[in-house]
C-alpha positions as CSV (number, residue, x, y, z in Angstrom):
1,X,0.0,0.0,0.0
2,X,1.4,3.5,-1.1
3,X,1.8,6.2,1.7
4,X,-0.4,8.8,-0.4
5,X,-3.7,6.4,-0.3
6,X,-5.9,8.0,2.1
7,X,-5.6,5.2,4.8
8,X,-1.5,5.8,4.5
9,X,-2.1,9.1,5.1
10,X,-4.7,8.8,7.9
11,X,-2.1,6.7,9.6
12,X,0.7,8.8,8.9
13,X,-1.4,12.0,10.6
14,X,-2.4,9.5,13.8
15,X,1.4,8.6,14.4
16,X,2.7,12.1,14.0
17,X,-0.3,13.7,16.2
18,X,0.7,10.5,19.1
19,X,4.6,11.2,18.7
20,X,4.2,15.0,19.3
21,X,1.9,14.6,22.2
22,X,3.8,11.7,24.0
23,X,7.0,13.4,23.4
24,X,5.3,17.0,25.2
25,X,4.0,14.5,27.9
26,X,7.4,12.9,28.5
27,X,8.7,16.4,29.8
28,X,6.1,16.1,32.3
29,X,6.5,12.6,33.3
30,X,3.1,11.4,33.2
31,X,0.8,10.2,30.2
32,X,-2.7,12.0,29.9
33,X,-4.5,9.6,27.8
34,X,-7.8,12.3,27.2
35,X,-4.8,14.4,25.6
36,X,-3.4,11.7,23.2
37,X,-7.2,11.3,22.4
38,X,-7.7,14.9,21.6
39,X,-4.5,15.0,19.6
40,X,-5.8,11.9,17.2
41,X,-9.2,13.9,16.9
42,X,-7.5,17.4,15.9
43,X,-5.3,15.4,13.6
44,X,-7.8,13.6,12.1
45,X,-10.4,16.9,11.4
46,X,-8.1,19.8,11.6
47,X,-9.4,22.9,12.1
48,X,-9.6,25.1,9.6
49,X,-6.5,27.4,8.4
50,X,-7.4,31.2,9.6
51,X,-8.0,33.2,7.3
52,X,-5.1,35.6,5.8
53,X,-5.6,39.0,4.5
54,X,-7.7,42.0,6.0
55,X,-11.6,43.1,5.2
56,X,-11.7,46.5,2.9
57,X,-13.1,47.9,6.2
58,X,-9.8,47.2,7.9
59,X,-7.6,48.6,5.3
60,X,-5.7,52.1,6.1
61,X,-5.6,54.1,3.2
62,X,-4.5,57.2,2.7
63,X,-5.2,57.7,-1.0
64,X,-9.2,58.1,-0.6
65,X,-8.1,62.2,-1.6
């Protein structure tokens, strides 16, 4: 099975979201098992990017002469 197939990839996002978490945890010496939960979920559905850029109402322009 090929690492881009969407179960690869699922995988892939589940490992990296358990190593970042356990590794965080080990600093702290104990394992929070609700966290290593939460980190699956969040890499599983990420939320979604914020959004970049400003409204027109946001803008400071001087050249409205």
């Amino acid at each position: 099975m090929a690492m881009d197939s969407e179960p690869g990839l699922r995988r892939q996002a589940i490992a990296t979201a358990l190593a970042a978490e356990l590794q965080r945890q080990g600093q702290d010496g104990a394992i929070d098992i609700e966290a290593l939960a939460d980190a699956v979920e969040v890499a599983l559905d990420p939320p979604p990017p914020m959004a970049e850029g400003k409204r027109p109402s946001e803008l400071n322009s001087t050249n409205d002469d």
